[in-house]
C-alpha positions in Angstrom: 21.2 -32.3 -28.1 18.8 -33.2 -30.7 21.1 -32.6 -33.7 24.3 -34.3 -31.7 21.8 -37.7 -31.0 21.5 -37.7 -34.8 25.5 -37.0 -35.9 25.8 -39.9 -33.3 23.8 -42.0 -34.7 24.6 -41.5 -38.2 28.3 -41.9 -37.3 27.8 -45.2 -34.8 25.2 -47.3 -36.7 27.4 -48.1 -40.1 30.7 -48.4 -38.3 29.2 -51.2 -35.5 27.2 -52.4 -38.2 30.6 -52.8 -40.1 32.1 -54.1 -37.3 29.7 -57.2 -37.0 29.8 -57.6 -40.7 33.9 -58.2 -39.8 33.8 -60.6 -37.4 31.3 -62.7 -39.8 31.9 -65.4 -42.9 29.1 -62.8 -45.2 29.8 -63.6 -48.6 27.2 -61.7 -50.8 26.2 -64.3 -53.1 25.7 -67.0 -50.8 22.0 -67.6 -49.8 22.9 -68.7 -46.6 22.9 -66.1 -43.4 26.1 -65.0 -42.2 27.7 -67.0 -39.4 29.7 -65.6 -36.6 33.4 -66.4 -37.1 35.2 -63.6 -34.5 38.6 -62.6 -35.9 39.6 -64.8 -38.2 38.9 -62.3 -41.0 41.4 -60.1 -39.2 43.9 -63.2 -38.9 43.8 -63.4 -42.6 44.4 -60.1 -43.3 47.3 -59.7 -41.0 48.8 -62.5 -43.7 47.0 -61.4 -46.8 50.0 -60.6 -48.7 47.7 -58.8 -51.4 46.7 -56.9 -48.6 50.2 -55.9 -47.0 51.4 -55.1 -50.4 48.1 -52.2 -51.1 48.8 -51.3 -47.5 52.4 -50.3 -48.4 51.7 -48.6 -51.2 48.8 -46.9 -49.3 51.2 -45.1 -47.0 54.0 -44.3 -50.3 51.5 -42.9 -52.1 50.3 -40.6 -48.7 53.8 -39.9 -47.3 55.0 -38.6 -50.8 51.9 -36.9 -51.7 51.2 -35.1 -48.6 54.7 -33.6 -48.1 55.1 -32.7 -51.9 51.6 -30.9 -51.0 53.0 -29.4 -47.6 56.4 -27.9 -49.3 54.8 -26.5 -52.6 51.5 -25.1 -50.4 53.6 -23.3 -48.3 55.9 -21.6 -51.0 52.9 -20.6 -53.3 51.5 -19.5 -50.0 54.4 -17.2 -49.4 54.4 -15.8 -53.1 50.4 -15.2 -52.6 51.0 -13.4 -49.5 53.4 -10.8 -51.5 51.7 -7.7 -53.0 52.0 -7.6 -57.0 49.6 -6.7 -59.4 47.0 -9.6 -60.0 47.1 -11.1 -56.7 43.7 -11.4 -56.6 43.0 -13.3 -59.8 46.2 -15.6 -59.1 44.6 -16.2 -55.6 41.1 -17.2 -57.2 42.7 -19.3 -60.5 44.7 -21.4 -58.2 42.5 -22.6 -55.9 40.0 -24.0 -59.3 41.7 -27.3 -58.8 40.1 -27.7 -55.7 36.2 -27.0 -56.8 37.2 -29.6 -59.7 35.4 -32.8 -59.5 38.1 -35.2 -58.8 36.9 -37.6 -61.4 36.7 -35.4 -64.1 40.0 -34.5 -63.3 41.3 -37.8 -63.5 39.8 -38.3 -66.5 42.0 -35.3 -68.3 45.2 -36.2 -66.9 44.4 -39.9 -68.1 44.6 -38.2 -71.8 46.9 -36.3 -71.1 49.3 -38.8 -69.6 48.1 -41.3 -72.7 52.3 -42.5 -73.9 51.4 -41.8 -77.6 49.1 -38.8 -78.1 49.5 -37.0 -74.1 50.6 -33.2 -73.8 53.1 -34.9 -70.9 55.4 -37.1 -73.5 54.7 -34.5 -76.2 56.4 -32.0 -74.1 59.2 -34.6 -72.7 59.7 -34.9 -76.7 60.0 -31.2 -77.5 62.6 -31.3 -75.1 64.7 -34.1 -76.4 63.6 -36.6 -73.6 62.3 -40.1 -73.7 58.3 -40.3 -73.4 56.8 -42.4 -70.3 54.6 -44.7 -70.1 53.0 -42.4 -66.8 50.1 -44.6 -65.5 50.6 -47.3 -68.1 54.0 -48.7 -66.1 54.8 -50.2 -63.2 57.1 -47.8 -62.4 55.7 -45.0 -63.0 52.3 -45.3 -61.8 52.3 -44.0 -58.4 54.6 -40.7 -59.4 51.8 -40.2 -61.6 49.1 -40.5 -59.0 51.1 -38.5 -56.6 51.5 -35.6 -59.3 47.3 -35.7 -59.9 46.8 -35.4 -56.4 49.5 -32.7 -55.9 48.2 -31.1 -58.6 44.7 -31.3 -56.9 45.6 -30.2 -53.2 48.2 -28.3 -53.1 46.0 -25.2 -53.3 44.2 -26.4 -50.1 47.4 -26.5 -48.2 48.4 -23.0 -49.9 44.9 -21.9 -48.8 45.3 -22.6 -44.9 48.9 -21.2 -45.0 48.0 -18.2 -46.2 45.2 -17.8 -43.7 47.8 -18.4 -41.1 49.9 -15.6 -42.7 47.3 -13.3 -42.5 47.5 -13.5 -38.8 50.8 -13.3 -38.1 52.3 -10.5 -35.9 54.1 -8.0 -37.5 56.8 -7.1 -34.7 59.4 -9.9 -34.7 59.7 -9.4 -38.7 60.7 -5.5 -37.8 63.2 -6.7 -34.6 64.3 -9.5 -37.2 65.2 -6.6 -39.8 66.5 -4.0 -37.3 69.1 -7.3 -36.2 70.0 -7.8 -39.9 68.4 -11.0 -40.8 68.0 -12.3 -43.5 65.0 -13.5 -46.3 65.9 -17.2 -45.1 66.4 -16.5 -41.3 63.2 -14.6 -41.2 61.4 -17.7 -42.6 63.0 -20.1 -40.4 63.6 -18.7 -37.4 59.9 -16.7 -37.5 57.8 -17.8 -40.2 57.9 -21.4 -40.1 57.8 -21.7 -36.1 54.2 -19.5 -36.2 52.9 -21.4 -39.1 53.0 -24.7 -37.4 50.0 -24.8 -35.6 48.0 -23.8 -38.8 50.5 -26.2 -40.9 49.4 -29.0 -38.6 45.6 -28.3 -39.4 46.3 -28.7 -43.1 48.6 -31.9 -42.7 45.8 -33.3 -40.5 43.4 -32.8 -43.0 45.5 -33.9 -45.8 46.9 -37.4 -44.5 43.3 -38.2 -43.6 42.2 -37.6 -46.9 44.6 -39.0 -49.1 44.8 -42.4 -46.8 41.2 -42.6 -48.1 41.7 -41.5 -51.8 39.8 -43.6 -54.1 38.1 -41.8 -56.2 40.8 -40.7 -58.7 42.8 -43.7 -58.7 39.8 -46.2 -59.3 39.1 -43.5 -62.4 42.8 -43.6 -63.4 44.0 -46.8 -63.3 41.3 -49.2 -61.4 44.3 -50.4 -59.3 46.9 -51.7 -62.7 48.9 -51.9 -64.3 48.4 -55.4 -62.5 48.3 -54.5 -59.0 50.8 -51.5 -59.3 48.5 -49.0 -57.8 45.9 -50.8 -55.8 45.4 -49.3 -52.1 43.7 -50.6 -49.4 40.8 -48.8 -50.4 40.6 -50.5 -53.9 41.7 -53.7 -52.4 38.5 -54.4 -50.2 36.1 -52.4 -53.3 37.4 -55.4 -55.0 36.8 -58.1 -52.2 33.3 -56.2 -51.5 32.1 -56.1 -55.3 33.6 -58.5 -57.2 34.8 -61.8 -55.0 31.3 -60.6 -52.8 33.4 -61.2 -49.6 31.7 -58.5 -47.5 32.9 -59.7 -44.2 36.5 -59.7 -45.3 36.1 -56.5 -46.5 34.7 -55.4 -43.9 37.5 -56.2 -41.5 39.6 -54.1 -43.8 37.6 -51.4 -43.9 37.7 -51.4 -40.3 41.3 -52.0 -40.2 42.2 -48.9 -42.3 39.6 -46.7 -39.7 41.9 -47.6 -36.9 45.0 -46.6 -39.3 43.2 -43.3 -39.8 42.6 -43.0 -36.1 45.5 -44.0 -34.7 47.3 -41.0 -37.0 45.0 -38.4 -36.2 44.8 -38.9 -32.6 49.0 -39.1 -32.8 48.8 -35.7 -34.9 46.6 -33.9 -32.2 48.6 -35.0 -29.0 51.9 -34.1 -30.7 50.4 -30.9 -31.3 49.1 -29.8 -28.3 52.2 -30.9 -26.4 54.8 -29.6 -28.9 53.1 -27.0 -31.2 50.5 -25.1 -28.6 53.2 -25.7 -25.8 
């Protein structure tokens, strides 16, 4: 009970503390105290098209990112869970990307990606292609972002599917051979039906996480070219610390939570009634 009173606490205090900070006017540099002002900070973002526009590329950037991540953790997942020699030293080298500290690692890619003197163009060049600008375009920004993060996490998704492999019964692969199936109806049919439950865990954790990435694209880009790859998250760091407009910010923050929230809880209830039966 002791320790539970103080994850409670710990968890409660900032988020009703930013929940009064939303429904004030608290600008940061203004000496006078915040006044009350109930939801009009809400109102505002609900036509903050600055806002909108991060939101949208918020759930791009997750939606493409976590189900590259789901797709390529599952087939590396599959290749791990095959016996060849090395296994073991493939296993541990894959999953370096995800001890990495994520700015450090946006910090390489951002030379790497550099459209003069990067690896990436020099290589689109060896091969007779056009270089990119990467996360110097418009176009190209996000892709770029979603690639880092794939690049990242996909070892974490790889990592929970293969614990889910582990634990599989070996019986319906034997029937399934004895019946004449094949390499792609065993995976199907088998595989991919008892992986979902431990699929669901992974894309739980992932769409959490990358709804919240900040980190690597505040290191990578800071939200530009322009506005090209600001999220909700850089959005309201930039209402917080450089317009000082911490009750605005605040209503975002608390905004996003809800997003979060609303997903996770959606995620667990589809699960238990569809996945767990």
């Amino acid at each position: 009970m002791p320790a539970l009173l103080v994850i409670v606490l710990v968890v409660s205090f900032p988020l009703l503390y930013t929940l009064w900070q939303s429904l004030t006017d608290w600008v940061l540099t203004n000496p006078r105290p915040a006044q009350l002002i109930g939801p009009v900070n809400y109102i505002e973002a609900a036509t903050d098209q600055r806002a909108l526009e991060a939101l949208l590329r918020t759930v791009i950037l997750t939606g493409v990112a976590v189900g590259v991540q789901m797709v390529l953790g599952v087939l590396m997942a599959l290749t791990m869970n095959q016996y060849f020699s090395g296994r073991s030293l493939m296993r541990t080298l894959s999953l370096l990307p995800i001890v990495a500290t994520p700015v450090a690692i946006a910090l390489v890619f951002v030379i790497m990606m550099n459209p003069s003197s990067g690896i990436f163009n020099a290589g689109l060049r060896a091969m007779g292609l056009p270089g990119l600008n990467w996360i110097y375009g418009q176009d190209t920004v996000l892709p770029s972002l979603v690639i880092v993060d794939t690049w990242q996490w996909t070892p974490f998704v790889m990592l929970i599917a293969l614990a889910g492999l582990s634990t599989m019964p070996r019986e319906p692969y034997e029937s399934a051979r004895i019946d004449g199936a094949n390499a792609w109806q065993i995976f199907w049919n088998i595989t991919l039906p008892l992986l979902y439950p431990t699929l669901f865990v992974a894309l739980l954790f992932r769409l959490i996480d990358t709804l919240k990435l900040f980190d690597t694209i505040y290191a990578m880009t800071q939200g530009g070219p322009g506005t090209a790859s600001e999220t909700v998250n850089l959005y309201l760091y930039s209402l917080g610390f450089t317009y000082f407009r911490m009750g605005y910010a605040s209503s975002l923050v608390i905004a996003l939570f809800s997003l979060i929230l609303a997903i996770a809880l959606v995620l667990i209830k589809y699960r238990r009634q569809n996945v767990l039966g």
